[in-house]
Z-matrix of the N, CA and C atoms (Angstrom, degrees):
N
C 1 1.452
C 2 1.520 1 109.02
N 3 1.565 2 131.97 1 101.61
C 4 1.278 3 125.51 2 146.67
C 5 1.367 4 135.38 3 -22.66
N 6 1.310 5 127.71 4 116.93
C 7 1.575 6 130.73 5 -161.70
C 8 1.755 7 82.60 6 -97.79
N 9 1.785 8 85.86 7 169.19
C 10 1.147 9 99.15 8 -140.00
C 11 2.125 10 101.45 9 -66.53
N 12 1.106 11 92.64 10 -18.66
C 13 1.595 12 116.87 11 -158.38
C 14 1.702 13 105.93 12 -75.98
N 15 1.646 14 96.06 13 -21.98
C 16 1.792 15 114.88 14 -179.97
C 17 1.569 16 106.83 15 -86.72
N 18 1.628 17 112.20 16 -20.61
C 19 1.636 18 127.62 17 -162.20
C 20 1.710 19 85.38 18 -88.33
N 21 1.355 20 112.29 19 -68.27
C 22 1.046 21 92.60 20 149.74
C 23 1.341 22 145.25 21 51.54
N 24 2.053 23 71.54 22 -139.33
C 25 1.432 24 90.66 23 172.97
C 26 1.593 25 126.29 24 -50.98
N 27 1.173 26 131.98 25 -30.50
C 28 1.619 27 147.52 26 -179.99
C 29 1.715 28 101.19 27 -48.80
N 30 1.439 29 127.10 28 -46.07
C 31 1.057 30 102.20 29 -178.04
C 32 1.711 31 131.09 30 -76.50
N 33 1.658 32 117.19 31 47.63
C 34 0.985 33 125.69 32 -163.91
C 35 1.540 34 83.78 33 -144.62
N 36 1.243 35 137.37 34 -33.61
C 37 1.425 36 121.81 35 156.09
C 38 1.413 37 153.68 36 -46.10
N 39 1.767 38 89.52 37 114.46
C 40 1.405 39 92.01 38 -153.22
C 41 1.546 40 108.95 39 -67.81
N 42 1.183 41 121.61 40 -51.67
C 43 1.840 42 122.24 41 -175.43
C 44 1.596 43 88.58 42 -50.85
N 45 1.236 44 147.31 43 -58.71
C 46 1.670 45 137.62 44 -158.91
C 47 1.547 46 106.36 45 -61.44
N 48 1.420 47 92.20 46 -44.14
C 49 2.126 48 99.80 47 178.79
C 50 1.582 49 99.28 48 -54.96
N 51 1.200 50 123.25 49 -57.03
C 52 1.718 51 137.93 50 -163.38
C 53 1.914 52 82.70 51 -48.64
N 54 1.591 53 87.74 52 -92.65
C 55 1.721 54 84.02 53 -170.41
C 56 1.417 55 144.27 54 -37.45
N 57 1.655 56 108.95 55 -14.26
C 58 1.316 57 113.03 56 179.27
C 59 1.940 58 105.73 57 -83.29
N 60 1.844 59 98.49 58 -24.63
C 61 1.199 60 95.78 59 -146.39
C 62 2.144 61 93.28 60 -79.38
N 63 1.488 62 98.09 61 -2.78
C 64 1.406 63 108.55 62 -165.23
C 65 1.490 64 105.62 63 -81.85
N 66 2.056 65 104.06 64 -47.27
C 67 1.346 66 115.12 65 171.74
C 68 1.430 67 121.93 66 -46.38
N 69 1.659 68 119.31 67 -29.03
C 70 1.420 69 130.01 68 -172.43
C 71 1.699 70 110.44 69 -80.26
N 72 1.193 71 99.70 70 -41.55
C 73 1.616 72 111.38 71 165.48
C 74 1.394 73 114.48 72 -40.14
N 75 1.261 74 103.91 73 -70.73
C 76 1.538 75 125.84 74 174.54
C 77 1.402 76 110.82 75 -17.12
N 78 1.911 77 88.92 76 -75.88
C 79 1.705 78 99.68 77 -165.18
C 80 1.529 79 96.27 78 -60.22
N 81 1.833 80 132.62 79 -58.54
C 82 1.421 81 125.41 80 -163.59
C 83 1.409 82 103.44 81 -44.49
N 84 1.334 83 131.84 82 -22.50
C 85 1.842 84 138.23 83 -165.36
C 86 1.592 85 87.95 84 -68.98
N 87 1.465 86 110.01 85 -56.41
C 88 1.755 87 119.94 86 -154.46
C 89 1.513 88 75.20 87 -76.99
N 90 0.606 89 151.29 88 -148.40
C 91 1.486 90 168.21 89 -157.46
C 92 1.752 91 113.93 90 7.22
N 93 1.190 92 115.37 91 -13.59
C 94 1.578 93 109.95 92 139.65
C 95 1.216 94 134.75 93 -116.11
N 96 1.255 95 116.82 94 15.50
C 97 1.162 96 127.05 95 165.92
C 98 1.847 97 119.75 96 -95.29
N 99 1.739 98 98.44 97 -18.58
C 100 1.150 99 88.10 98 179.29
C 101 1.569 100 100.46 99 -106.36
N 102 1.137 101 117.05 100 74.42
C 103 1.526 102 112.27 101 -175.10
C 104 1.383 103 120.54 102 -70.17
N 105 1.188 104 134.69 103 1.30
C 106 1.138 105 151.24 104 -166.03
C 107 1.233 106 107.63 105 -91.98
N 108 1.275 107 120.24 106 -20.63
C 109 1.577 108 125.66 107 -160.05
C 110 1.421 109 111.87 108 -148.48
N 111 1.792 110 123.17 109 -11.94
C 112 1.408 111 122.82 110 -162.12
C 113 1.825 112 87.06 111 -106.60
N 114 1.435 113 93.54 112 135.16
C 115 1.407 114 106.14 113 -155.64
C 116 2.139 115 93.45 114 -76.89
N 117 1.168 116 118.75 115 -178.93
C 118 1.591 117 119.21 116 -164.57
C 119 1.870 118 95.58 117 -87.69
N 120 1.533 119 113.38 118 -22.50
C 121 1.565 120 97.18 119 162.40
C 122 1.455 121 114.42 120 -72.09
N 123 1.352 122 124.80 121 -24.29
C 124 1.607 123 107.83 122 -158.67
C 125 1.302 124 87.06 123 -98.76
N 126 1.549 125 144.55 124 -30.94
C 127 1.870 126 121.98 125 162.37
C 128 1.201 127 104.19 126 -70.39
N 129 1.252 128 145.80 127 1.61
C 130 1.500 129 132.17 128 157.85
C 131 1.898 130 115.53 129 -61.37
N 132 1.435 131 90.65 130 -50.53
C 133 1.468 132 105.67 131 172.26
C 134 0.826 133 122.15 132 -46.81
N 135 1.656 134 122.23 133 -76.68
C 136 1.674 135 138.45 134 162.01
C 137 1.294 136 107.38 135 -13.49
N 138 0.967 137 106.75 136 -43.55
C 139 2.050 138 114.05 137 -138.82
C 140 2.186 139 82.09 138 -85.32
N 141 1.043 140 89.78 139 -46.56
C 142 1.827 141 104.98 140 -171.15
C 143 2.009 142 96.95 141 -72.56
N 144 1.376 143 111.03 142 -35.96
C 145 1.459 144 86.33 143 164.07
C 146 1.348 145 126.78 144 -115.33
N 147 1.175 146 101.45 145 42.20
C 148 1.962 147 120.26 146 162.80
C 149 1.704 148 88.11 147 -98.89
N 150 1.109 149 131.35 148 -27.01
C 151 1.687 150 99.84 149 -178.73
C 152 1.203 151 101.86 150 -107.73
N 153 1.511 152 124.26 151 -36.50
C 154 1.692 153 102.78 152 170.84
C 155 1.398 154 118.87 153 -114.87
N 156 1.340 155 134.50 154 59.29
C 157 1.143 156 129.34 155 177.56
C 158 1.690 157 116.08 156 -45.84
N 159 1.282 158 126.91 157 -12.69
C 160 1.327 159 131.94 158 165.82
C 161 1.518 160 116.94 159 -45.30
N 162 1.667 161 93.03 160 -69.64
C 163 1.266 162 115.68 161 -179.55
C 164 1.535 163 117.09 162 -45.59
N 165 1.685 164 123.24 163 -64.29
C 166 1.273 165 151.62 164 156.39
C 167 1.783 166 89.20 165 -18.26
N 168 1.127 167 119.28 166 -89.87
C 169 1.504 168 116.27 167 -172.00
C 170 1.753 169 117.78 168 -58.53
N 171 0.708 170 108.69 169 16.26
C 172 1.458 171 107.54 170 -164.96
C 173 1.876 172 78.24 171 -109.41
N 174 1.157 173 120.72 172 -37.81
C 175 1.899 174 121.80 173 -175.18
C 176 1.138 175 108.63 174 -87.26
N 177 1.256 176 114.78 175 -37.46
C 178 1.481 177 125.74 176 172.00
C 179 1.811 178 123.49 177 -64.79
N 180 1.055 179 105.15 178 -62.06
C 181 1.546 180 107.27 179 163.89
C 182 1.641 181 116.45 180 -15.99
N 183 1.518 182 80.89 181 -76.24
C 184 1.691 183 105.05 182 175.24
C 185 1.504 184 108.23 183 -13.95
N 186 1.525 185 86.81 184 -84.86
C 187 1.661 186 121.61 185 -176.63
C 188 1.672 187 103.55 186 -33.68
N 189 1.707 188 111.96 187 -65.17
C 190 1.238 189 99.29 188 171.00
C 191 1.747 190 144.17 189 -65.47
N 192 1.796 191 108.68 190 -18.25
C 193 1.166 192 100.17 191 165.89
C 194 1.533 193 109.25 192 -70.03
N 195 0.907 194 134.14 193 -42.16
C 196 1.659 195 140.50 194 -176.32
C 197 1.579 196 92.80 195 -47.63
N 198 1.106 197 113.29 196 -82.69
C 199 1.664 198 100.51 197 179.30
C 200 1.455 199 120.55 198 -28.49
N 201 1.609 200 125.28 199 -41.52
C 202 1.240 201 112.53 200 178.65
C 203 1.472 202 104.14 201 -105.90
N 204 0.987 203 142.65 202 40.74
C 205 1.747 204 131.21 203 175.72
C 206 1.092 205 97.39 204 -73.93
N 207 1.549 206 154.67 205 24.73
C 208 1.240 207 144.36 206 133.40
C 209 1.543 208 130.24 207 -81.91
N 210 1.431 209 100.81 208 -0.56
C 211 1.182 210 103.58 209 176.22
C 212 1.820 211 111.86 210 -88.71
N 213 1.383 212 110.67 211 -140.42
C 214 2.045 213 119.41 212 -175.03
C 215 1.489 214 74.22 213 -126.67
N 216 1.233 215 96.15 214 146.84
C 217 1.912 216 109.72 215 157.61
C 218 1.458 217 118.14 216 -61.00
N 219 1.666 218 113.14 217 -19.06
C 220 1.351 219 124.43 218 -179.50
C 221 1.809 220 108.26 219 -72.07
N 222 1.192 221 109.28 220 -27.54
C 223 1.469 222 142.90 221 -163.98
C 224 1.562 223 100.62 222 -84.47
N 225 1.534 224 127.16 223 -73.26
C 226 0.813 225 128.87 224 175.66
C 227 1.608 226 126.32 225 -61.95
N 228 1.554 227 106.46 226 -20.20
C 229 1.803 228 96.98 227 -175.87
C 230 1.769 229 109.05 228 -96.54
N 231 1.874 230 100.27 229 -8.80
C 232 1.640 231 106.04 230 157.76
C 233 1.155 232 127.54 231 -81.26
N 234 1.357 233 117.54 232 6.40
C 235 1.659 234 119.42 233 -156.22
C 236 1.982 235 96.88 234 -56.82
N 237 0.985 236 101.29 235 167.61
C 238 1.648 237 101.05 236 175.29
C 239 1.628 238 113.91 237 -102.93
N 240 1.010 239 139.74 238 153.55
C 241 1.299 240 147.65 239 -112.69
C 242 1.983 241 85.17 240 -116.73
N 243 1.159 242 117.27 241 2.98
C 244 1.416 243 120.26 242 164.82
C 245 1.646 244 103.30 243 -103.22
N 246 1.388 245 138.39 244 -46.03
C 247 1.055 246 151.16 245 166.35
C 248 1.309 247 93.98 246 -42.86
N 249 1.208 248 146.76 247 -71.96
C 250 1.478 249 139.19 248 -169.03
C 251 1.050 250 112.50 249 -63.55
N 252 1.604 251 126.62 250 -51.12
C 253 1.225 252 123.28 251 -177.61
C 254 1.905 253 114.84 252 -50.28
N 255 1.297 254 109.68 253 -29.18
C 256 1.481 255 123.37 254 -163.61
C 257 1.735 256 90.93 255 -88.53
N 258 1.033 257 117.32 256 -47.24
C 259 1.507 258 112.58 257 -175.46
C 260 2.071 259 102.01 258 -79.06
N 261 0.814 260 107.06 259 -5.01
C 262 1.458 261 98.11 260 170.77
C 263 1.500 262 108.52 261 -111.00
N 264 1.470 263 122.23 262 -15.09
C 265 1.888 264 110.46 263 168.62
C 266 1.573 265 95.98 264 -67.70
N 267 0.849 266 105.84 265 -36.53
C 268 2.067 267 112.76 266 -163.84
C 269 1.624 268 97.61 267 -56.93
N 270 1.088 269 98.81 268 -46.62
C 271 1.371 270 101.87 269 -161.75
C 272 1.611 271 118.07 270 -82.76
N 273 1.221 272 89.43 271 -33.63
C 274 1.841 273 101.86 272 168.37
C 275 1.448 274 117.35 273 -43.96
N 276 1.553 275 101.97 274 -41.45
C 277 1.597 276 118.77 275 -143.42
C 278 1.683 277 84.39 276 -85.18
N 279 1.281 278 105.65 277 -52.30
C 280 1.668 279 110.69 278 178.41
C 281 1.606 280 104.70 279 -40.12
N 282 1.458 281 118.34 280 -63.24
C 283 1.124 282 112.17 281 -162.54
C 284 2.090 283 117.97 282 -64.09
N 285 1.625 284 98.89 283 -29.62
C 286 1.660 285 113.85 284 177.74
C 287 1.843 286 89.98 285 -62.60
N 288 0.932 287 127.50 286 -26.11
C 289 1.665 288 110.50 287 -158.67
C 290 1.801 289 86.19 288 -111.18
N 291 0.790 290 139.30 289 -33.81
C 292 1.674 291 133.52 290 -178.77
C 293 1.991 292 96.08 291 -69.09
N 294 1.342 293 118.30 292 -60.63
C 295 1.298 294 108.88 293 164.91
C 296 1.694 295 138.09 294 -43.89
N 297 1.796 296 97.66 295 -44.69
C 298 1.530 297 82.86 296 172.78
C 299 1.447 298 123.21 297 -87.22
N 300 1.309 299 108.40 298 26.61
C 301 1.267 300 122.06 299 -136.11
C 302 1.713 301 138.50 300 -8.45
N 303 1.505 302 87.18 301 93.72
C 304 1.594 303 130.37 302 167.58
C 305 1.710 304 111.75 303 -71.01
């Protein structure tokens, strides 16, 4: 389990920042592409992290180390690139429904 001071430290990681900020891409991609079905908060989102996906991961990260602070920091900076992607839809969705407030 990463203490709190190791959780931390992670949000200064650059390869973890990169990959989250890639996972966010991803989902904003699925979420205007499926316009048929992605409700007007989640292309609000998208649309807001097509210009700052920085920003977007910089809340997101967060969100996702908190979800895993039970893991090792060794654990979390290997996660596999489906593991992130899955801990960053989760977390997206949290943040689209805390914003419109859902």
């Amino acid at each position: 389990m990463a203490t709190l001071q190791e959780l931390s430290g992670l949000y200064g990681d650059g390869d973890l920042i990169n990959k989250i900020s890639a996972a966010i891409i991803i989902k904003a991609n699925d979420y205007l592409t499926n316009v048929g079905t992605a409700t007007a908060a989640e292309k609000a989102w998208a649309a807001k992290a097509f210009l700052s996906p920085q920003t977007e991961a910089d809340r997101v990260l967060k969100a996702v180390l908190a979800q895993n602070a039970g893991l090792s920091v060794a654990a979390i900076q290997g996660a596999a690139d489906s593991a992130i992607q899955t801990n960053v839809n989760d977390a997206v969705q949290l943040f689209i429904d805390a914003d419109s407030g859902a």
